[in-house]
DOGU-236494 format. One record per residue (C-alpha): x, y, z; residue in one letter. Coordinates in steps of 0.05 Angstrom, whole numbers, plus 5000, padded with zeros to 4 digits. Each point is the difference from the previous one (the first is absolute). Layout:
! residues N
XYZa;...
***
This chain:
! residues 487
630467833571x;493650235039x;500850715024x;495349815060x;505749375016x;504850605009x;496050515037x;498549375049x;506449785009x;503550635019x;493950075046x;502649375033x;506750174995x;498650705036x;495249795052x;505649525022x;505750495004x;494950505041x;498349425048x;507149885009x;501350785013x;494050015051x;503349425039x;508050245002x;496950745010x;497449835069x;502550455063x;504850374939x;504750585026x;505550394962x;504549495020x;495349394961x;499550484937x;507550114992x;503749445022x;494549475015x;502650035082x;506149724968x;496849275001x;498849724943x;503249254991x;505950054948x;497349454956x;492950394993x;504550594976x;504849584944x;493949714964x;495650705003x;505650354977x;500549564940x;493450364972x;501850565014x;506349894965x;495449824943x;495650484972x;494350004951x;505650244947x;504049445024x;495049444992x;498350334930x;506950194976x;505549485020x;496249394958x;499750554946x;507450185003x;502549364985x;497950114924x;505450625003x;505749715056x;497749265005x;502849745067x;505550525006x;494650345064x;503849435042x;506250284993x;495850625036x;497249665051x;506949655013x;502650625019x;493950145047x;503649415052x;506150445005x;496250685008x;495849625050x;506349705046x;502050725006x;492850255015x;500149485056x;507250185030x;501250654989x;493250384997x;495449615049x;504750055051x;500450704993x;493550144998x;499349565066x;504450295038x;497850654991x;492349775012x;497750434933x;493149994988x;500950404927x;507049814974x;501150714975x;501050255074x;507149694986x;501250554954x;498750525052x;504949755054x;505049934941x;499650574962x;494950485030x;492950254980x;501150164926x;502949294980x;494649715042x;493850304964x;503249884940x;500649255009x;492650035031x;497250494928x;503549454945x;497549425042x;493850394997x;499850154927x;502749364973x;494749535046x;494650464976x;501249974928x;502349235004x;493549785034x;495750484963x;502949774925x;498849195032x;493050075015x;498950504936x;502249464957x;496049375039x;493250495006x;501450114927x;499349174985x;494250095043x;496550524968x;500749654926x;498549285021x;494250205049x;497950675011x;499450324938x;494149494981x;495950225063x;501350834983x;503650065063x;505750604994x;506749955008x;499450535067x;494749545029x;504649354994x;506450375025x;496750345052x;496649385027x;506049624992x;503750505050x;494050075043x;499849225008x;508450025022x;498450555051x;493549635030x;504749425025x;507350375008x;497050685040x;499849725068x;505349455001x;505050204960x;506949564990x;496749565052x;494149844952x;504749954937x;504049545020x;494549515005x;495350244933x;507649944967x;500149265020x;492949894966x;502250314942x;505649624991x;497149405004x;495050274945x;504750144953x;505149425003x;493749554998x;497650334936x;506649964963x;501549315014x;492149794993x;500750434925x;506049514985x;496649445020x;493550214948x;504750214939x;505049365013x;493649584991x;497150434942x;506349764963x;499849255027x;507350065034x;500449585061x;505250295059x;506049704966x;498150234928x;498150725031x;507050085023x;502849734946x;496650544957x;503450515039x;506449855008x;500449864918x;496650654989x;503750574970x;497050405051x;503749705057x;506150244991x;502950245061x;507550104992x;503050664976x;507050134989x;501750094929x;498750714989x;502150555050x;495450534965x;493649595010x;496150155053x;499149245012x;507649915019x;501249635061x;503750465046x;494950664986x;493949585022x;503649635055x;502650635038x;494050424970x;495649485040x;503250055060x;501250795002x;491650014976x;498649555066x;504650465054x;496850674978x;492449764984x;499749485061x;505050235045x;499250724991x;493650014986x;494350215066x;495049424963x;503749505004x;504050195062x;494250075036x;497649305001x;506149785020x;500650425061x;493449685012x;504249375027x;501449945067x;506850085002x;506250084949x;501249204987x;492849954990x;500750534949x;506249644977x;497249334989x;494050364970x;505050244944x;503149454988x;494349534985x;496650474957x;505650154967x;501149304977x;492649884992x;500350494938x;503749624955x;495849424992x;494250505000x;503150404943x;501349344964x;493249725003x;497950794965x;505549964956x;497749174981x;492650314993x;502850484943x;503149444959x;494049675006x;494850514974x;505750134934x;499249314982x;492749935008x;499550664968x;504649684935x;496649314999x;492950355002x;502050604958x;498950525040x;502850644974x;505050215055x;498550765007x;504750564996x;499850135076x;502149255027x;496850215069x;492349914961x;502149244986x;498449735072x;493350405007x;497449824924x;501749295006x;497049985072x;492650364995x;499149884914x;498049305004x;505849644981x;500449635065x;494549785048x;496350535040x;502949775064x;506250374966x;496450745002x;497649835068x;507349905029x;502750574944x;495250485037x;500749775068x;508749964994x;500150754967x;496450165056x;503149745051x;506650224978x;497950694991x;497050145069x;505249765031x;505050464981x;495050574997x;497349885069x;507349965036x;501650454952x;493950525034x;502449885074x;506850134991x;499050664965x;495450245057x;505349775044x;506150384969x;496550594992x;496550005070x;506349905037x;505350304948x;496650594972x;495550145052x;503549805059x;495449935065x;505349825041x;496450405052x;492049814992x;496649525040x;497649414981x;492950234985x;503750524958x;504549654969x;493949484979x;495750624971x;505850224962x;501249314972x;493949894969x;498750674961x;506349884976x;497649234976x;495050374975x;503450544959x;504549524984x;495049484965x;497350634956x;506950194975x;500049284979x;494250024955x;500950704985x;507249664968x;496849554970x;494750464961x;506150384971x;502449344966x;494349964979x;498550634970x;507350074974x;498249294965x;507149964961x;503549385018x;507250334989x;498250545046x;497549715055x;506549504990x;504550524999x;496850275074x;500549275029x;507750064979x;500650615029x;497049805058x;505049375003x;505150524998x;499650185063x;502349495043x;506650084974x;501450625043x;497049575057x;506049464988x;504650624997x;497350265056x;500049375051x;507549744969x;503350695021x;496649995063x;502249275020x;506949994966x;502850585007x;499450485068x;500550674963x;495150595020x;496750304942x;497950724985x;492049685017x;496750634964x;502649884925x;498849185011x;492850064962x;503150434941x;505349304990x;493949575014x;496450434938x;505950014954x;502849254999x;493349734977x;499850594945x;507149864973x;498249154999x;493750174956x;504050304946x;505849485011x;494449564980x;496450384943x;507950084966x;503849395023x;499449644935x;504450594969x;503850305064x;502749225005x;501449734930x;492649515006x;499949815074x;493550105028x;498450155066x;494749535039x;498849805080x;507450225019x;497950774991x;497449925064x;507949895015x;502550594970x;494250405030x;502549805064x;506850134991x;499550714967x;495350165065x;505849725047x;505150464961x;495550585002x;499249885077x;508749955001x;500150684964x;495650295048x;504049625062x;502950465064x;506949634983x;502549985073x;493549955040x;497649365021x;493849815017x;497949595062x;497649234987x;492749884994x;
***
């Protein structure tokens, strides 16, 4: 594909999402940036939040994966409808009634100051490193399919990549993202099913034959209950999905903070709800995209590379298909990059503007200067992040950080169940040394588990036990006797 095609339709693409973020940024306060003047309409919210749900690593990955897992993802994303129920009645009301602009102030009426800037530093961490490894890996794709031919760095392209997210997040904020989201969205949903549409016809299958292909496919197996030691089984990606959705949705600020966007709690509700159920069929039509590119892959012989997540982006922009096919590659990886990375931008300057540096008393004006040096600082920590991937440039290390950096919603589960279920005070000071250990001890549960547990391997449900040794470690460290008030 034509280098100059790319550079002129992320142009496009850009100048778009900056005209968007000059029209939502107008008359912008404090208020706008972090909650949007708690406005935005509920159904603007469920289908933004569906690309942000989906991330360059996403688009890339999950048609990729089904060479390893085949359909067994659903099983996953099945488990996402329960996690999302309780997001919607037990969280969002919560977070409602006690009008939280970071969820992490919860922590600090709970526990105290300790636990609270503990929740606020792993959000912190984890976001970073999560958003930094997704765009690493999309400006990566970039950078061999485009850049590299025009002798363009890899600084310059990350670090006009970032500047391009802060032009048209700085002034508006959540406000702005929850409309750029909705662009994106669209983007990316139109390139996958558009990409189906082109390889279907490469292969002469008509609607009927297409899903017909599928569903005889030995890649679209979805059932798994045969063998408890798989990761596959059934009942670890079923409550695996739904403990993923409650700690990186619910108790996450990113995604929290679109939804206290909505006007009221059953806006927010409804808002849930709908995308929750919207991400099935989305993850189906990914999941129906990897099939797909195996068996054009087989009947063209393609070599199917070692790393299954190269088969979607060789097939795509190596002329197997038409060039409308790099086009929407480009513009879907894209799309589903930025939108994660952009909410992923405001809600770090949030959490650590009001959690870390909390201006409870600054004006307005104040509060506003404060906010964007720390967009600011924020967006260079990013591509500083980013330049350490790449100068580490060992795919098992920087996977082993991304896990590590997974790790650490589990004491955020921990930390949230004791404080809802249970109405125990806690000795607040020693909270972060629990929050520090649990993740340690589930690392090495994982490295050994194979011979601490006669074969069984540990997959999604660590975040489980990561949860639950953080909840014990917070019982240990209980004032047995004490109670604290209700929040």
């Amino acid at each position: 594909m034509n280098s100059i095609w790319v550079i002129l339709i992320i142009a496009i693409y850009f100048l778009v999402l900056i005209v968007i973020g000059r029209l939502t940024s107008r008359n912008a306060n404090n208020e706008s940036f972090f909650l949007g003047n708690r406005q935005s309409p509920w159904y603007v919210v469920a289908f933004g939040m569906l690309g942000a749900s989906l991330s360059g690593v996403t688009f890339i990955s999950v048609p990729g994966y089904v060479g390893e897992t085949q359909f067994s993802y659903l099983q996953l994303v099945m488990g996402y409808l329960l996690g999302y129920f309780v997001v919607a009645n037990v969280l969002l009301p919560l977070y409602y009634r006690l009008n939280l602009t970071s969820i992490y102030t919860y922590l600090d009426a709970r526990f105290g100051f300790y636990s609270y800037k503990t929740g606020a530093v792993f959000f912190l961490i984890s976001r970073l490193i999560g958003a930094s490894f997704r765009l690493f890996l999309v400006a990566t794709v970039l950078q061999i399919t485009v850049f590299d031919s025009w002798n363009i760095p890899f600084v310059v392209t990350v670090l006009v990549t970032i500047l391009l997210i802060w032009l048209y997040t700085n002034r508006g904020g959540i406000k702005t993202i929850i409309w750029t989201d909705t662009l994106q969205t669209a983007a990316m949903l139109t390139a996958v099913v558009l990409t189906i549409y082109f390889i279907a016809k490469q292969m002469d299958l008509s609607f009927g034959q297409m899903v017909q292909t599928i569903k005889e496919s030995e890649y679209s197996r979805t059932w798994f209950f045969d063998d408890w030691n798989d990761k596959r089984h059934f009942l670890k990606q079923f409550f695996s999905g739904a403990f993923i959705t409650i700690v990186m949705t619910g108790l996450d600020q990113d995604m929290m903070q679109k939804n206290l966007s909505c006007k009221n709690l059953k806006d927010a509700q409804k808002n849930m709800y709908w995308y929750g159920f919207a991400f099935l069929p989305v993850n189906l039509i990914f999941l129906s995209l990897g099939v797909l590119l195996f068996v054009f892959a087989q009947q063209q012989g393609i070599a199917i590379p070692e790393q299954t997540d190269e088969l979607f982006p060789i097939i795509a922009t190596q002329g197997y298909l038409p060039v409308a096919v790099s086009i929407l590659f480009i513009l879907g990886i894209v799309a589903a990059a930025y939108s994660s990375a952009d909410s992923a931008l405001t809600s770090l300057t949030t959490s650590f503007t009001v959690d870390i540096l909390d201006p409870k008393e600054k004006t307005e004006e104040e509060v506003r200067s404060i906010r964007r040096r720390v967009h600011i600082g924020i967006s260079l920590l990013m591509a500083a992040v980013i330049m350490v991937f790449k100068a580490v440039n060992n795919e098992s290390v920087i996977s082993a950080i991304f896990t590590v950096a997974g790790y650490t919603y589990g004491p955020l589960l921990g930390l949230y169940a004791f404080g809802l279920f249970t109405r125990f005070k806690v000795r607040d000071k020693w909270v972060p040394l629990v929050a520090i250990i649990s993740p340690i001890i589930c690392f090495f549960l994982a490295k050994y588990s194979a011979v601490l547990f006669n074969g069984y391997e540990f997959g999604f449900e660590l975040l489980m036990v990561n949860g639950a040794l953080t909840f014990l470690g917070l019982l240990l460290l209980s004032r047995r006797g004490e109670r604290a008030q209700k929040v």
